[in-house]
N, CA, C and O atoms as a Tinker XYZ file with bonds, in Angstrom:
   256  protein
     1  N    121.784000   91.289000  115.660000    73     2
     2  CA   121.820000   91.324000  114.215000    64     1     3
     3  C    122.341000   90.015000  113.628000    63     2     4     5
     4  O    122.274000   89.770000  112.424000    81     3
     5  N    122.969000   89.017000  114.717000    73     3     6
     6  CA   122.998000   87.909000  114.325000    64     5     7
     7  C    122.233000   86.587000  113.810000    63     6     8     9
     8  O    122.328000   85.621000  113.053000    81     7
     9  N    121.527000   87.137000  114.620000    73     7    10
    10  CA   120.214000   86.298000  114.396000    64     9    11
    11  C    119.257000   86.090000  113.216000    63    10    12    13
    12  O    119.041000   87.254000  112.881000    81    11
    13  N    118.789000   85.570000  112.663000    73    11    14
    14  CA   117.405000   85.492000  111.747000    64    13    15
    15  C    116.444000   86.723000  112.195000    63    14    16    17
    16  O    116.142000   87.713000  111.529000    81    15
    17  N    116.126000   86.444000  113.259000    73    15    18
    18  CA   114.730000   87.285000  113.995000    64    17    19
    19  C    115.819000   88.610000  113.690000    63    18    20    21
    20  O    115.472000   89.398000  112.811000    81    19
    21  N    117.146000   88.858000  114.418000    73    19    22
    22  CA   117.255000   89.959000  114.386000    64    21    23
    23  C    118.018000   91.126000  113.148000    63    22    24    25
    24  O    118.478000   92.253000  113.328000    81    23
    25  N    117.925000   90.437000  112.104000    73    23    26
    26  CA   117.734000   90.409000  110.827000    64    25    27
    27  C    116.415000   90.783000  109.735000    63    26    28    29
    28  O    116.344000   91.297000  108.619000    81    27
    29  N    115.482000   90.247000  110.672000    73    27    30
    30  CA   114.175000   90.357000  109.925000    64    29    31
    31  C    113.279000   91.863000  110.525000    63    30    32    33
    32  O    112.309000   92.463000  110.062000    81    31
    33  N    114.217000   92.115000  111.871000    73    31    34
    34  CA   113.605000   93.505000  112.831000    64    33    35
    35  C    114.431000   94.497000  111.316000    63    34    36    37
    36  O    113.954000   95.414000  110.648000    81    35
    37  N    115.186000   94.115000  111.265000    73    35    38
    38  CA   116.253000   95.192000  110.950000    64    37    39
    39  C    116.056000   95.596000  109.274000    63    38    40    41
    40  O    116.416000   96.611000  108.677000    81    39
    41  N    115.386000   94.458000  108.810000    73    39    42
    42  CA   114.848000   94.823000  107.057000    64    41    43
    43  C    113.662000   95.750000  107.510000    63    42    44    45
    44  O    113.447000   96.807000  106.918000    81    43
    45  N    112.819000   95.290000  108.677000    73    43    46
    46  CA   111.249000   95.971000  108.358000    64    45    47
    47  C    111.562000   97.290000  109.155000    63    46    48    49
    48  O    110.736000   98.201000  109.211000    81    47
    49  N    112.856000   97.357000  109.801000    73    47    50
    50  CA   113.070000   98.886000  110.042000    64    49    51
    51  C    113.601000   99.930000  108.869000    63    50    52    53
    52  O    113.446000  101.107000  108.545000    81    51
    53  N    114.214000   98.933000  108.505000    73    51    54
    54  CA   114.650000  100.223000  107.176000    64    53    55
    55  C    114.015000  100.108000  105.828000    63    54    56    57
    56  O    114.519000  100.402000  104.745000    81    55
    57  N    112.781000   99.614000  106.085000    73    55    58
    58  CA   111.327000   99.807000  104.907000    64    57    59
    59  C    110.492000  100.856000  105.696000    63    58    60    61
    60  O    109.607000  101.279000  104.952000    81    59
    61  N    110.432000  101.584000  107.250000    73    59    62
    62  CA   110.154000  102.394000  107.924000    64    61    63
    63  C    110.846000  103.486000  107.574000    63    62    64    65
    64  O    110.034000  104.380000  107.337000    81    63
    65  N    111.593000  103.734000  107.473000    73    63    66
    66  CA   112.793000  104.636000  107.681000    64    65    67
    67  C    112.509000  106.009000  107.036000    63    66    68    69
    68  O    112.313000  107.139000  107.485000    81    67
    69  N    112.586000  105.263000  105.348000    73    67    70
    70  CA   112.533000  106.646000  104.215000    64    69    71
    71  C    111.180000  107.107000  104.502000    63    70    72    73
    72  O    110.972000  108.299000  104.272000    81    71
    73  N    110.044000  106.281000  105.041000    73    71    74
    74  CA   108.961000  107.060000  105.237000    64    73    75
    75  C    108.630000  108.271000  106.284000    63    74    76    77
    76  O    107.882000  109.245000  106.188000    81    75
    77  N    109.563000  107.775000  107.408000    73    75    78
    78  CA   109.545000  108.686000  108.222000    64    77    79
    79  C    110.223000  109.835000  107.663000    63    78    80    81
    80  O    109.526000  110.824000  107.440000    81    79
    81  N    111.711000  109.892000  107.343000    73    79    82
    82  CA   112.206000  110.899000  106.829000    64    81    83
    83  C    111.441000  112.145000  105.390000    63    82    84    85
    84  O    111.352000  113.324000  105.046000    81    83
    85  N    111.212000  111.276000  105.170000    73    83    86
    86  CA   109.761000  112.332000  103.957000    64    85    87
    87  C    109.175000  112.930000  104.535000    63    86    88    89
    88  O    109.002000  114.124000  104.295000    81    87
    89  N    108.492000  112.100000  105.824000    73    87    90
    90  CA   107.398000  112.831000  106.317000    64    89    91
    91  C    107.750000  114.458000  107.172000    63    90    92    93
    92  O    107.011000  115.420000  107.381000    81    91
    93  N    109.199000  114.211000  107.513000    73    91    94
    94  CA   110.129000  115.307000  108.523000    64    93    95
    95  C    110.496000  116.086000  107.678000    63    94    96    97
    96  O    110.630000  117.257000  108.035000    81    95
    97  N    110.755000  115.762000  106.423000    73    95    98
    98  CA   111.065000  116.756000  105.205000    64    97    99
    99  C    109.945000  117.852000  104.768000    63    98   100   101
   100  O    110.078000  119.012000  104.378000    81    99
   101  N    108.493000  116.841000  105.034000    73    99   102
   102  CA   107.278000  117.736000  104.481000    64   101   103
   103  C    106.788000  118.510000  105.771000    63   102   104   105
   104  O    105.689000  119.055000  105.870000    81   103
   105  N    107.953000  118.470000  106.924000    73   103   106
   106  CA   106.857000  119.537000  107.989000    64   105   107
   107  C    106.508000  119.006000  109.304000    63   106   108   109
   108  O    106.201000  119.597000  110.339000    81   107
   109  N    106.643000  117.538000  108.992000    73   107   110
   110  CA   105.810000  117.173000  110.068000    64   109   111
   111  C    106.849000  116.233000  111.349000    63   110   112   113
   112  O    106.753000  115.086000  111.785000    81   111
   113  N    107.874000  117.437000  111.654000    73   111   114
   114  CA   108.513000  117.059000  112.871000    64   113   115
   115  C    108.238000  117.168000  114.183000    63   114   116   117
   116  O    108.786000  116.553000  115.098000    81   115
   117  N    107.306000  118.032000  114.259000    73   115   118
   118  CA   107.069000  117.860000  115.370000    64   117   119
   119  C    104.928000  118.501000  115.412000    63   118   120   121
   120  O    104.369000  119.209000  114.574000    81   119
   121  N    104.245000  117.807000  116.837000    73   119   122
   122  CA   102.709000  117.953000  116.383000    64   121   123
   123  C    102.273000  119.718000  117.151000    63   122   124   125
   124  O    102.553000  120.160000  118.265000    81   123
   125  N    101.455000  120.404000  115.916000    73   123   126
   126  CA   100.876000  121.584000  116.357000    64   125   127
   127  C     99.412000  120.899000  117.138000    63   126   128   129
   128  O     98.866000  121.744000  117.848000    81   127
   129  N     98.873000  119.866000  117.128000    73   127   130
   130  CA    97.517000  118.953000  117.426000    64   129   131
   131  C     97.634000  118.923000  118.899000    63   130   132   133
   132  O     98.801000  118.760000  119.254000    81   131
   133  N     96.796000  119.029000  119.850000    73   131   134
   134  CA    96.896000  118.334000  121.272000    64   133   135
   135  C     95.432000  117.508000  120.973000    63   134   136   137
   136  O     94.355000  117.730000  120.421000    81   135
   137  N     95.983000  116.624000  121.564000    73   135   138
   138  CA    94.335000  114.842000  121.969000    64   137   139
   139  C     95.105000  114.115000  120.936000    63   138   140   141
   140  O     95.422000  114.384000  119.777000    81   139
   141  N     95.298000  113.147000  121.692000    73   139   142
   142  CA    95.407000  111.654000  121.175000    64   141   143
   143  C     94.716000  111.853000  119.668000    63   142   144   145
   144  O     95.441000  111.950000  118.677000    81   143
   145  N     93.450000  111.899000  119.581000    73   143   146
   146  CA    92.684000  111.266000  118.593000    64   145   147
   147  C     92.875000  112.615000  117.572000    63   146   148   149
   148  O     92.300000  112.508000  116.489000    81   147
   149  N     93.503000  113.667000  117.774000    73   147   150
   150  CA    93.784000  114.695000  116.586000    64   149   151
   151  C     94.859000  114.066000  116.249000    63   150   152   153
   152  O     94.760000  113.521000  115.150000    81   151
   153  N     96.034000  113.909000  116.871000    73   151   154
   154  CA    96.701000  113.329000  116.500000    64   153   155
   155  C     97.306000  112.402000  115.883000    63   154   156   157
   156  O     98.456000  112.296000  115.457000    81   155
   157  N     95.832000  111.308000  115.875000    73   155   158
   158  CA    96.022000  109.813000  115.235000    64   157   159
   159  C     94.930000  110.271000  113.745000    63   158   160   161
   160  O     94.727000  109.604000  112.731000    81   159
   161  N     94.577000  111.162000  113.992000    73   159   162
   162  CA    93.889000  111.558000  112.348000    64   161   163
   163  C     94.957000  112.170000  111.640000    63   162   164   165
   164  O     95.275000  111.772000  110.520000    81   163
   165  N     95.714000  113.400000  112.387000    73   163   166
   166  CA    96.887000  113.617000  111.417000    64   165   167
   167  C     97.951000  112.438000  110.850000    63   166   168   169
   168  O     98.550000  112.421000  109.774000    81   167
   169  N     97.972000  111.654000  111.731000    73   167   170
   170  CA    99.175000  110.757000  111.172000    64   169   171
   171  C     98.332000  109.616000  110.509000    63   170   172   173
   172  O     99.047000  108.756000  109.995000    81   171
   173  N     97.208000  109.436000  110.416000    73   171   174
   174  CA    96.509000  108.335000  109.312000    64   173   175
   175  C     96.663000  109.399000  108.106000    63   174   176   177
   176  O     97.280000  109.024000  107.110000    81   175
   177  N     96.148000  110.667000  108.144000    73   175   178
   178  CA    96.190000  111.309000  106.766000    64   177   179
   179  C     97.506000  111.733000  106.183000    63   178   180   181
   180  O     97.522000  112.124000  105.016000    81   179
   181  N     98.491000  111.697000  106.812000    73   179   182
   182  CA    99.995000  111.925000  106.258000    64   181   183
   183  C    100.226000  110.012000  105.722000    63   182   184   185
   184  O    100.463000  109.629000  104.576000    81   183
   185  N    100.058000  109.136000  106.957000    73   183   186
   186  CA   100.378000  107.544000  105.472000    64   185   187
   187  C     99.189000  107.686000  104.488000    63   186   188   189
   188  O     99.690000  107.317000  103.426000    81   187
   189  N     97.768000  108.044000  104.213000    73   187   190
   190  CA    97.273000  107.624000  103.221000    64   189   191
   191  C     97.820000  108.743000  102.294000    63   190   192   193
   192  O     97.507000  108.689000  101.105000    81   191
   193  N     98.362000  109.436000  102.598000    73   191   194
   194  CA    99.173000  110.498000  101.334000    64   193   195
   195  C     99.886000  110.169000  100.622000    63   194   196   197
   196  O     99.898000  110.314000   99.400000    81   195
   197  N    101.045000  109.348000  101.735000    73   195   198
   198  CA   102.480000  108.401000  101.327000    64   197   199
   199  C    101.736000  107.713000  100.565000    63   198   200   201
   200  O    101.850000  108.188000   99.435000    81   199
   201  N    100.991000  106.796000  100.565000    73   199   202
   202  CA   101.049000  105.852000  100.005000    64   201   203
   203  C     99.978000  105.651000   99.141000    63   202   204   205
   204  O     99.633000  104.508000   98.842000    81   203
   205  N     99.274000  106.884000   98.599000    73   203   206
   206  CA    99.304000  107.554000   97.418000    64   205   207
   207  C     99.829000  108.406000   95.985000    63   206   208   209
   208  O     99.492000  108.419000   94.801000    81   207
   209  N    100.676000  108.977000   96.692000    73   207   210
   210  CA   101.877000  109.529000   96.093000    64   209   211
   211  C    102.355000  108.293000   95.488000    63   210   212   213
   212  O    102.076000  107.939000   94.342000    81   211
   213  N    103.360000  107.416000   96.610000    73   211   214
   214  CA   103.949000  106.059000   96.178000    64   213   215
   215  C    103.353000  105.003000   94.895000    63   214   216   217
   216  O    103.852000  104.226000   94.081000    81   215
   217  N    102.205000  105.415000   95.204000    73   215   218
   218  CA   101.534000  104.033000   94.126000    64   217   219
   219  C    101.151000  105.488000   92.988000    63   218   220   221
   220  O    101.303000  105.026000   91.857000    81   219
   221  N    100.891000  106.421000   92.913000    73   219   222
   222  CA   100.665000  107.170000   91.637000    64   221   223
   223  C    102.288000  107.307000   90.694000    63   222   224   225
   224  O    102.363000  107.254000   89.466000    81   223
   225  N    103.408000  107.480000   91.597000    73   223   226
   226  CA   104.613000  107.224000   91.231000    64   225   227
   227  C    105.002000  106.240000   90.809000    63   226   228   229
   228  O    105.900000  106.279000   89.967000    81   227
   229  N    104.501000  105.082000   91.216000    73   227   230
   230  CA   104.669000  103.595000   90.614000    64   229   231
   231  C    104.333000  102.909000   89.661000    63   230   232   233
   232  O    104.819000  101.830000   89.320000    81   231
   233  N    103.007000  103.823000   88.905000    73   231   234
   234  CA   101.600000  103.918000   88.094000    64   233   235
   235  C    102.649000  103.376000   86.714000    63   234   236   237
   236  O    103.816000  103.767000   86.689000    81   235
   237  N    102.228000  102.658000   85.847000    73   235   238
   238  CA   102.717000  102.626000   84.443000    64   237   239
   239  C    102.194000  102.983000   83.773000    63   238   240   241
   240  O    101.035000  102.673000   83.497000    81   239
   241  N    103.134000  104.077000   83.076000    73   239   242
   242  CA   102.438000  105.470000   81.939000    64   241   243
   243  C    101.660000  104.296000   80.778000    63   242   244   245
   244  O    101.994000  103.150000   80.479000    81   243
   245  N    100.494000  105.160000   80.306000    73   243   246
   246  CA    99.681000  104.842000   78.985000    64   245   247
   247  C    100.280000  104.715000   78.368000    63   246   248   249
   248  O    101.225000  105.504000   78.378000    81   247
   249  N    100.260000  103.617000   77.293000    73   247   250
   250  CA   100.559000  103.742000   75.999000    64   249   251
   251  C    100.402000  104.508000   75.037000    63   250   252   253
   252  O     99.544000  105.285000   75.457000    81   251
   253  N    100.726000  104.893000   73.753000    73   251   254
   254  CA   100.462000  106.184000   73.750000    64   253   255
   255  C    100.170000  105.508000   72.098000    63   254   256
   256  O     99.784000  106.243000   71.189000    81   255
């Protein structure tokens, strides 16, 4: 953690972090899926959720 490098692990881990924890909040601690490739469809469709949600939350309301 002294380091630069190990400084720069340690920001892009805890920009990971809250995402994971949401995701354990909404259910998804552990996989009901068996195969690799069910598996890598569930977890592409849980981030394009995140990060839908995220940017509709981020959205700046209309003027009115």
């Amino acid at each position: 953690m002294d380091s630069e490098e190990g400084q720069a692990v340690y920001k892009r881990r805890s920009n990971t972090e809250h995402v994971h924890a949401r995701l354990k909040n909404r259910g998804f601690d552990h996989m009901v899926l068996r195969g690799l490739a069910k598996v890598r469809t569930a977890c592409l469709l849980h981030a394009v959720t995140h990060n839908l949600m995220w940017a509709i939350s981020r959205r700046a309301p209309k003027p009115t």
